[in-house]
C-alpha positions as CSV (number, residue, x, y, z in Angstrom):
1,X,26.4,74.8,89.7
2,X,25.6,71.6,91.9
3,X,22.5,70.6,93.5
4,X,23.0,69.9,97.2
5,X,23.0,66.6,97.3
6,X,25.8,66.4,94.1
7,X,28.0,69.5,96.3
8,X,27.6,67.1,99.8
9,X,29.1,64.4,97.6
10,X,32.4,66.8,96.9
11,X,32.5,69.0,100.1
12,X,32.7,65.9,102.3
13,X,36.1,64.9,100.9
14,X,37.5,67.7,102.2
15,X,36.3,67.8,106.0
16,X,32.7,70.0,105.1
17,X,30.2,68.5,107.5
18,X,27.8,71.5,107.4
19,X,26.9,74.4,105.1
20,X,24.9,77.8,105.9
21,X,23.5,78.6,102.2
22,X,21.3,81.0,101.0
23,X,19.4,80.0,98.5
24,X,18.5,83.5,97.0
25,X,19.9,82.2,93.3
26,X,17.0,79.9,92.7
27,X,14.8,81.8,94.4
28,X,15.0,84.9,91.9
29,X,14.3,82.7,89.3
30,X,11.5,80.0,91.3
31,X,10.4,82.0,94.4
32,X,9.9,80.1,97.2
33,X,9.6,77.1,95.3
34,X,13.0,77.0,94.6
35,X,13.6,77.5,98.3
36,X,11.8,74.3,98.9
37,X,13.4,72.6,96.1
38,X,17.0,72.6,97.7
39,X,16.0,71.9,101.5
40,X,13.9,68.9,99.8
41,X,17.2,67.7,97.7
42,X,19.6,68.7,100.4
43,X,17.4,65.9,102.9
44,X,18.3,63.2,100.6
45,X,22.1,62.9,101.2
46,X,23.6,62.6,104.7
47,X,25.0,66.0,105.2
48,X,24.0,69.0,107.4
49,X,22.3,71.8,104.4
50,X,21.2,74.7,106.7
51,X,19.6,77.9,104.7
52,X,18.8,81.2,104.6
53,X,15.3,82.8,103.6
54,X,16.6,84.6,101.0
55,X,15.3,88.6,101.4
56,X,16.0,90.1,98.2
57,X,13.7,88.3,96.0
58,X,14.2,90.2,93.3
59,X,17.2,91.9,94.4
60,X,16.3,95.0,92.8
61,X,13.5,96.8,90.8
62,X,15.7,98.0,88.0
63,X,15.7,94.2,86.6
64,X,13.9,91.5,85.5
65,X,13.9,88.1,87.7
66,X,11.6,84.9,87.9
67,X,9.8,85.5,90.9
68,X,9.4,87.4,94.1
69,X,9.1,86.9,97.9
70,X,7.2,89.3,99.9
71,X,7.8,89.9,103.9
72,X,5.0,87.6,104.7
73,X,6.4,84.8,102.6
74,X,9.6,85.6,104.0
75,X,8.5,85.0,107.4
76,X,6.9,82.0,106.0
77,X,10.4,80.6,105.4
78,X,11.8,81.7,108.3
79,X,9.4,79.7,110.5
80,X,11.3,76.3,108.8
81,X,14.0,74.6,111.5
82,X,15.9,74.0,107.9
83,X,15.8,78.3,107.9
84,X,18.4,78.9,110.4
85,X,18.6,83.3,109.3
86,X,17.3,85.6,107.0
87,X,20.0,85.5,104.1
88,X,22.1,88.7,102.8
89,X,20.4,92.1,103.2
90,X,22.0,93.5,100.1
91,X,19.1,96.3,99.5
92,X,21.1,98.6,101.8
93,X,19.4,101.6,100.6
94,X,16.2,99.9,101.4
95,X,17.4,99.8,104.9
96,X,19.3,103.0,105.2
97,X,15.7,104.7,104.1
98,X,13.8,102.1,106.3
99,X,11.8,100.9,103.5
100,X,8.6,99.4,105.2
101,X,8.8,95.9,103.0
102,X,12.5,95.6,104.1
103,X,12.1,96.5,107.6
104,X,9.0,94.1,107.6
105,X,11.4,91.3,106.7
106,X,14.1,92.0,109.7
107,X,11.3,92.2,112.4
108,X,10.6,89.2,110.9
109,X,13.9,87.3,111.7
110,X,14.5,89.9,114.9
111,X,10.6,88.2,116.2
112,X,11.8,84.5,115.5
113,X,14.9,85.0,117.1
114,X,17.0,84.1,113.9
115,X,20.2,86.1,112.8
116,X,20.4,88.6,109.5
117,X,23.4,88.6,107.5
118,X,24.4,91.5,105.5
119,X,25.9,92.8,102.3
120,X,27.4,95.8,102.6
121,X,30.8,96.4,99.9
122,X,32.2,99.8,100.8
123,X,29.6,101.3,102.9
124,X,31.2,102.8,105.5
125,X,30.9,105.6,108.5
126,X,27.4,106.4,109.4
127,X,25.9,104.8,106.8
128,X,27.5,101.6,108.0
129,X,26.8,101.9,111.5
130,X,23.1,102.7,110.7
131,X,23.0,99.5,108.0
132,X,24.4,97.1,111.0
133,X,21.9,99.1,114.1
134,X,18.9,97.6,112.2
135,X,19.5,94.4,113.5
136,X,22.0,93.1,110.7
137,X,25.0,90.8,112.2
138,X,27.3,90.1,109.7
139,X,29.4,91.2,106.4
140,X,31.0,89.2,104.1
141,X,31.4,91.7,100.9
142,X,34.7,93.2,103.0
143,X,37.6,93.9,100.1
144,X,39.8,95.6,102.1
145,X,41.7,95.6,105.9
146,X,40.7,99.2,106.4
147,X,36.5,98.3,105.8
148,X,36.8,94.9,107.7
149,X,38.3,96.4,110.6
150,X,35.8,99.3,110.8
151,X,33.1,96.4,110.9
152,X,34.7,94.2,113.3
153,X,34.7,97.5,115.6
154,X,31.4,97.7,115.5
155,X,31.1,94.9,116.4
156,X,29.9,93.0,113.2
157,X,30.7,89.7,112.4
158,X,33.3,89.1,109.1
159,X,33.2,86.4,106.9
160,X,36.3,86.0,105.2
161,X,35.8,85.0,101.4
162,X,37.6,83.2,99.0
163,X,35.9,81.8,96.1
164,X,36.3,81.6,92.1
165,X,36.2,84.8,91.3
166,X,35.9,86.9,94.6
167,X,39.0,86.7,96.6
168,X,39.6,88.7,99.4
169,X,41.4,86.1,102.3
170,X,44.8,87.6,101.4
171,X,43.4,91.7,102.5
172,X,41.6,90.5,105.6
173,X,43.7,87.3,107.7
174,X,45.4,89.8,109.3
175,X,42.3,90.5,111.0
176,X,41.7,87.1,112.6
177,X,44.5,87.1,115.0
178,X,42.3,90.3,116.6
179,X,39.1,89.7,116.4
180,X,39.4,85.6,116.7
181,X,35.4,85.9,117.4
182,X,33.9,88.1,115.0
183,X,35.5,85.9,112.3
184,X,34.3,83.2,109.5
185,X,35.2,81.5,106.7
186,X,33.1,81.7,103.5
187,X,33.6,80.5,99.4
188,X,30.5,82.4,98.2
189,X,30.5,80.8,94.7
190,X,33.2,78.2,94.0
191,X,33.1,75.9,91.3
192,X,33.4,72.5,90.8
193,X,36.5,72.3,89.7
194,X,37.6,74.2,92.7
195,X,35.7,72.5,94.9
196,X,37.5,69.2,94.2
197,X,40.8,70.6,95.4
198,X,39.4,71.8,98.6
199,X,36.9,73.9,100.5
200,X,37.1,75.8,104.0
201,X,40.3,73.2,105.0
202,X,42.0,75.2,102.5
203,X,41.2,78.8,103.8
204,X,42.2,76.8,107.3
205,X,45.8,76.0,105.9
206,X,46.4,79.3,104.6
207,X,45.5,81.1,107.5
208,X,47.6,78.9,109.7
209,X,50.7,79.4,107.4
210,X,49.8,82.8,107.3
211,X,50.9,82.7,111.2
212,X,47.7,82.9,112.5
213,X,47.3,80.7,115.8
214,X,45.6,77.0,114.7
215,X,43.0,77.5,117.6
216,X,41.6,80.4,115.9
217,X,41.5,79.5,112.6
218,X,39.5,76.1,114.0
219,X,37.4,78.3,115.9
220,X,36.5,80.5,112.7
221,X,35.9,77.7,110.6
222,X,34.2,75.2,112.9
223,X,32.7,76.7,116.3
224,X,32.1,80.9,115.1
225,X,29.7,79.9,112.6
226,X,28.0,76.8,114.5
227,X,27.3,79.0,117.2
228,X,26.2,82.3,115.1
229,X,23.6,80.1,113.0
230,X,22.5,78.0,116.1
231,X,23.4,74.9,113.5
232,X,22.5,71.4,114.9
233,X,26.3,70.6,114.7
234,X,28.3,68.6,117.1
235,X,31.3,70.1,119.0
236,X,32.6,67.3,120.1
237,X,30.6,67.6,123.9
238,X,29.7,64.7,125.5
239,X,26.0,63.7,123.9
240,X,26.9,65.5,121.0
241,X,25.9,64.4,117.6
242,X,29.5,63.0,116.0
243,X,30.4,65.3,113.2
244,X,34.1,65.4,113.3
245,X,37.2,65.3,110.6
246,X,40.2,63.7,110.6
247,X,43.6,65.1,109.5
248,X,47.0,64.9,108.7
249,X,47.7,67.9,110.5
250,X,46.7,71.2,111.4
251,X,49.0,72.5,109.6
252,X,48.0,71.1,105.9
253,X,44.4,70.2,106.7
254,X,44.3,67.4,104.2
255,X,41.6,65.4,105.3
256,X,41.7,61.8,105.9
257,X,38.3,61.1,107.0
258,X,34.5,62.7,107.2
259,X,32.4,61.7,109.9
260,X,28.1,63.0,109.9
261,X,26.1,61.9,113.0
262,X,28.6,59.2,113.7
263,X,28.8,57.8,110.0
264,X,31.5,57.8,107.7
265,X,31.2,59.3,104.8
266,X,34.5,60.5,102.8
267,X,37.5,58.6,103.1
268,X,41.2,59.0,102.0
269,X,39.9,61.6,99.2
270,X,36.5,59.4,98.4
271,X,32.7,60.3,99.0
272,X,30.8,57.7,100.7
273,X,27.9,59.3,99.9
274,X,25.9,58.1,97.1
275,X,24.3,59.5,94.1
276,X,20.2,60.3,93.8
277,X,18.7,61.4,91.0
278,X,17.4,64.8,91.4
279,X,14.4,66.7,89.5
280,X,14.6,69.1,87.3
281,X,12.4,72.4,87.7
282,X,13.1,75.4,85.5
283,X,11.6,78.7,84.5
284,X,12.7,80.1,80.8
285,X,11.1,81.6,78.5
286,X,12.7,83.3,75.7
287,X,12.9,82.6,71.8
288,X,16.2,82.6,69.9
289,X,17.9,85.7,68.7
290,X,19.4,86.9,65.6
291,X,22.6,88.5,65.5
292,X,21.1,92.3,64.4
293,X,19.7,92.1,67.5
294,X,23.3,92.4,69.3
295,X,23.5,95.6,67.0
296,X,23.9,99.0,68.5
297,X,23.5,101.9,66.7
298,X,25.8,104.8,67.9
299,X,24.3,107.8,69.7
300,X,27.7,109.9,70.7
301,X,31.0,109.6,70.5
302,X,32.1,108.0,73.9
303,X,31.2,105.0,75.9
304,X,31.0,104.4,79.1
305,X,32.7,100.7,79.7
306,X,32.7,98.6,82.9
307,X,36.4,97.5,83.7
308,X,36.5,94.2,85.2
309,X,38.7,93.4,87.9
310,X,40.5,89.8,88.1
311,X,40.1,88.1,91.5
312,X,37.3,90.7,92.2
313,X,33.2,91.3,91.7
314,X,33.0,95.2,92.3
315,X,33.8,96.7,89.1
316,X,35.9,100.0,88.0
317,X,34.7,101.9,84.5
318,X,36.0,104.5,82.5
319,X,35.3,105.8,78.8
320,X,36.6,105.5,75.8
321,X,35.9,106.7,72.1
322,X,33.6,103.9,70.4
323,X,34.5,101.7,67.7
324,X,32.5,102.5,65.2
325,X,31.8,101.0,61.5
326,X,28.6,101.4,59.3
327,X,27.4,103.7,62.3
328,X,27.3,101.0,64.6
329,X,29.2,100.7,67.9
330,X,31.2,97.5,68.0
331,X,34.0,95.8,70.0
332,X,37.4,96.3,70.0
333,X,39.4,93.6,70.9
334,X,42.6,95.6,70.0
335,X,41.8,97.8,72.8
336,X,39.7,95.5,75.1
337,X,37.0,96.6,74.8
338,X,34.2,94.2,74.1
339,X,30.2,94.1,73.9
340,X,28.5,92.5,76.8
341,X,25.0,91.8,76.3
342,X,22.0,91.2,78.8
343,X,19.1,89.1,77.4
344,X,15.8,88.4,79.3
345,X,15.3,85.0,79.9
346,X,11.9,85.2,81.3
347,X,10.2,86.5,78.0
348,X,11.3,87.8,74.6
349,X,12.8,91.5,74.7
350,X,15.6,93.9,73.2
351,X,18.7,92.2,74.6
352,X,20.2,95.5,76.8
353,X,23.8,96.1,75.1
354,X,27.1,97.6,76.8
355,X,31.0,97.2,76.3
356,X,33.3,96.1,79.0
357,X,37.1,96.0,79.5
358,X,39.4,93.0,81.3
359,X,38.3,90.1,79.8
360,X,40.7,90.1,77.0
361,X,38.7,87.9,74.3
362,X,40.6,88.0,71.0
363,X,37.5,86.9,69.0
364,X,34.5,84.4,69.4
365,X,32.2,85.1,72.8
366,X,31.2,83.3,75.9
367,X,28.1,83.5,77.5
368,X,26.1,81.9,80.7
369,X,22.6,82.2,82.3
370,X,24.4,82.4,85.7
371,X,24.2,85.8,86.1
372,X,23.6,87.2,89.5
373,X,21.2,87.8,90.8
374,X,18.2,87.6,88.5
375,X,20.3,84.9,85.7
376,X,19.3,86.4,82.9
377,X,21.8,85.2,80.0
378,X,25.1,87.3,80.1
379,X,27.1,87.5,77.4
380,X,30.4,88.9,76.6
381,X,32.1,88.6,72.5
382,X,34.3,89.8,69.8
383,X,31.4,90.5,67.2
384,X,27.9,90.5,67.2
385,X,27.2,86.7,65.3
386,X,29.7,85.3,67.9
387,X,27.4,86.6,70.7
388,X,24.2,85.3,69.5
389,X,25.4,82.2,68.7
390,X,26.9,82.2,72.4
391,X,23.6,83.1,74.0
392,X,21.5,80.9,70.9
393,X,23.5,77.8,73.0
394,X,22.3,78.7,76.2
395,X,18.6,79.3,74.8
396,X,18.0,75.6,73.4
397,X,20.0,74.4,77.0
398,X,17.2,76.5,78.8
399,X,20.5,77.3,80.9
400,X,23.9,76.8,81.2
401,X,27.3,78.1,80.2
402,X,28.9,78.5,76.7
403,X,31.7,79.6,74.4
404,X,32.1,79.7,70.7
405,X,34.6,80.4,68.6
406,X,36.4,79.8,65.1
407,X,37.6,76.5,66.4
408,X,34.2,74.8,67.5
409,X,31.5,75.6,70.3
410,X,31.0,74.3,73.7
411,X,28.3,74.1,76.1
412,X,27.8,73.1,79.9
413,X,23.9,72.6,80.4
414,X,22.0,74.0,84.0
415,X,18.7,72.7,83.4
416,X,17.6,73.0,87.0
417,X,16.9,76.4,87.0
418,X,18.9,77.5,84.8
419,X,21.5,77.5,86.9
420,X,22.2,74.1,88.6
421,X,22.9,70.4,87.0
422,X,21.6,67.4,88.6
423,X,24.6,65.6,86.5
424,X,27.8,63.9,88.5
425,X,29.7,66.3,90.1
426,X,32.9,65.5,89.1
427,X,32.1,65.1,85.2
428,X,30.9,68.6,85.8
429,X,34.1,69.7,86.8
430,X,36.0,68.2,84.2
431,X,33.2,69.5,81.8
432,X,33.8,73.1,83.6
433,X,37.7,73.2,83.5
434,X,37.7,72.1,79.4
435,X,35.9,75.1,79.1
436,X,37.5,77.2,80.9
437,X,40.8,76.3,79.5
438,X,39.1,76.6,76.0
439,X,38.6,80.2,77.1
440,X,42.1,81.0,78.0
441,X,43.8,78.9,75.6
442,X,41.5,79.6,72.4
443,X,39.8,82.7,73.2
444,X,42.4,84.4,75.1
445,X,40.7,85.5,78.1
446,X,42.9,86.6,80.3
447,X,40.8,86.6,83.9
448,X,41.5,83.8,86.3
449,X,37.7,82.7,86.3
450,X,36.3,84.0,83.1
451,X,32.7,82.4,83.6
452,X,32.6,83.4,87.2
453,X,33.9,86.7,86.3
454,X,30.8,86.8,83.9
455,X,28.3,85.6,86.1
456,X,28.9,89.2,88.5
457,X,28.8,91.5,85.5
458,X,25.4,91.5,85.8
459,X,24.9,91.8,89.7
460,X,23.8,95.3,89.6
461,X,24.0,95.5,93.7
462,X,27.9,95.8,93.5
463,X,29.3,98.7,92.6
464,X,30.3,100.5,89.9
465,X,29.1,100.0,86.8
466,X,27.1,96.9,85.9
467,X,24.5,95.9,83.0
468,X,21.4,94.7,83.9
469,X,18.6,93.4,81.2
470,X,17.4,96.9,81.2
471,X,20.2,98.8,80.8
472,X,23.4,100.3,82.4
473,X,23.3,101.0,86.0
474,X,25.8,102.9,88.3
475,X,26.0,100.5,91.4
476,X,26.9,103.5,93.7
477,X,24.1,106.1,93.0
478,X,21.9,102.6,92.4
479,X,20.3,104.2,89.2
480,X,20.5,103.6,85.4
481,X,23.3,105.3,83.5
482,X,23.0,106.4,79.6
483,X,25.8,104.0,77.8
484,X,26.9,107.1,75.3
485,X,28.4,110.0,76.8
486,X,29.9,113.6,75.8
487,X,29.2,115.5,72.7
């Protein structure tokens, strides 16, 4: 939810000194624009921003994003030093059936001598061996021992991640201790109020008091990915730029101090680094809704509804007899069993309408424009009004993330993007843990990271079942689903 130079200002405080980022979220909505945006903001602050050219711009056909980058523009990227890989191949399919525009884009990297990383939850066997034999090098959508193991025996790099809503460190430590190599340390979305606890010096910690020996966990969170990106990162060689931390320990990994190229910059817990003022660059497009719009008329008498799993972004479904009144499907928040609603951003259109279990709202909605990977608005209620006023918040924000309820309305704005703020980083994170708490407490959402949790509902690349601003798709036959079923 940061600009770079804001996220530098709180990942420094806990030993960060380097990133590898793809920026394929502002991409979907700014093409290459948005590309240059962050490498142009990230240059500002004095911290080590290396990226990927993101190669699923839009991540798939079967929804609506901002923008899109072709092979040739991809290469274009890739040609930048600040381009250190091509970012996350998640259009396995596209590789599996050699699709000419995907395979342009790994000769690409493959020709410029710069690494591929890959996005492949579940794929297994064959089909896995053939994904990583095109070239790709690494896998950081493992959720369990069995698949990361598999992976590591073919020799493909794991990145072990722990973020705000996709947590998987717990399944896969037990892998470091064999593979001390072949593994990294990732967050993939962590937000600000997590990040001001810690970043990778936690997943350090827990891996150490996990058992694992302190010399591999340094080399997976320091030296693996430094050499694997080819990042212009000292390791403490003589001639060496100076990027080093000091700790208490390496035990705890609480960081006492944050050195870049030799210059201080965190300190006993406080950024040295200063604030800029960044622009603000944005593409919405879409009027405000009424609530008959979030109406759904029912056409049989069973749904198919996507289970969300807590601490997870693959999803689980099953079906259920609708709720119906006036002959309209609606949500059940007796049963769990809620509407989630999909609304272009880009233009005015239908909003595409589901129902979805695990969130546990007991009435009013939330709803956010950080929806991966194309960030249309996502929203998620206990009645139709709730849910346009939810998404109503986000519209005049042109971004952000919202919840409303009986006891008031609260919004975060994103205006870069959609997506990002350009605000302080840590009145963001106080901003962003009031409303999560209003969630919880008010709302009774029972997920861990409710808005994170929300944000993958739409990320039709991860199975099962997700709902995209066209409709329901099935994540593992990668085609649209009908949401009525039986009779």
């Amino acid at each position: 939810m940061l600009v770079p130079s804001e996220f530098a200002r709180l990942a420094v405080v806990h030993g960060t000194v380097a990133t590898v980022s793809d920026p394929h979220e502002i991409a979907n909505v700014l093409g290459a624009a948005g590309v240059h945006y962050m490498i142009e903001n990230g240059r500002r602050v004095p911290f080590k921003f290396n990226f990927g050219a993101p190669s699923c711009v839009p991540a798939t056909a079967f929804e609506t994003a901002g923008a899109a980058i072709d092979a040739e523009g991809v290469a274009e990227l890739l040609r930048m030093p600040e381009v250190k890989y091509l970012a996350e191949m998640m259009n396995y399919p596209g590789v599996l059936h050699q699709d000419p525009e995907v395979m342009a884009k790994l000769a690409a990297a493959q020709r410029l001598g710069k690494p591929v990383d890959g996005h492949a939850p579940g794929l297994r066997g064959e089909e896995a061996r053939r994904y990583f034999q095109a070239g790709i090098s690494t896998d950081h959508e493992c959720f369990t021992y069995e698949e990361g193991l598999e992976k590591l025996q073919m020799g493909v790099k794991v990145i072990i991640r722990e973020g705000s809503a996709a947590r998987n460190f717990d399944a896969l430590i037990g892998l470091l201790p064999q593979f001390p190599d072949q593994v990294m340390f990732c967050s993939d979305d962590k937000h600000p109020d997590g990040l001001i606890l810690g970043h990778i010096n936690q997943l350090a910690a827990r891996a150490v008091a996990a058992g694992c020996n302190r010399f591999d966990v340094l080399r997976a969170a320091c030296l693996n990915p430094v050499e694997h990106y080819g990042l212009d990162v000292g390791q403490l060689r003589p001639g060496d730029p100076a990027d080093f931390i000091l700790v208490e320990s390496l035990e705890s990994f609480n960081v006492r101090a944050t050195y870049i190229d030799g210059t201080l910059v965190a300190e006993d817990g406080r950024s040295r680094i200063e604030r800029v003022e960044a622009r603000v660059i944005n593409n919405f497009n879409t009027s405000p809704k009424q609530p008959e719009e979030f109406q759904l008329p029912t056409e049989g008498p069973q749904i198919q509804v996507i289970r969300a799993l807590d601490g997870e972004i693959v999803t689980e479904s099953f079906t259920a007899v609708a709720k119906v009144e006036n002959g309209q499907a609606v949500s059940d928040p007796a049963r769990d069993i809620l509407k989630i609603a999909v609304v272009n951003r880009y233009e005015d259109a239908a909003p595409a309408l589901g129902f979805i279990n695990g969130f546990g709202l007991k009435e009013g909605a939330i709803a956010s424009c950080v929806g991966h990977d194309s960030h249309n608005i996502i929203a998620v209620g206990a009645d139709e009004a709730s849910i346009c006023r939810a998404v109503n918040l986000i519209i005049a924000n042109k971004g952000g993330i919202a919840a409303v309820s009986a006891a008031g309305e609260h919004v975060l704005p994103l205006p870069v993007a959609g997506i990002l703020t350009n605000a302080d980083g840590y009145e963001v994170a106080q901003a962003y843990k009031e409303m999560d708490a209003f969630a919880k407490q008010q709302q009774g959402c029972t997920l861990g990271a409710p808005f994170m949790a929300l944000s993958f509902m739409a990320l039709l690349v991860i199975p099962s079942l997700k709902l995209g601003d066209k409709g329901l798709f099935d994540g593992r036959a990668f085609r649209f689903t009908p949401l009525f079923v039986g009779g």
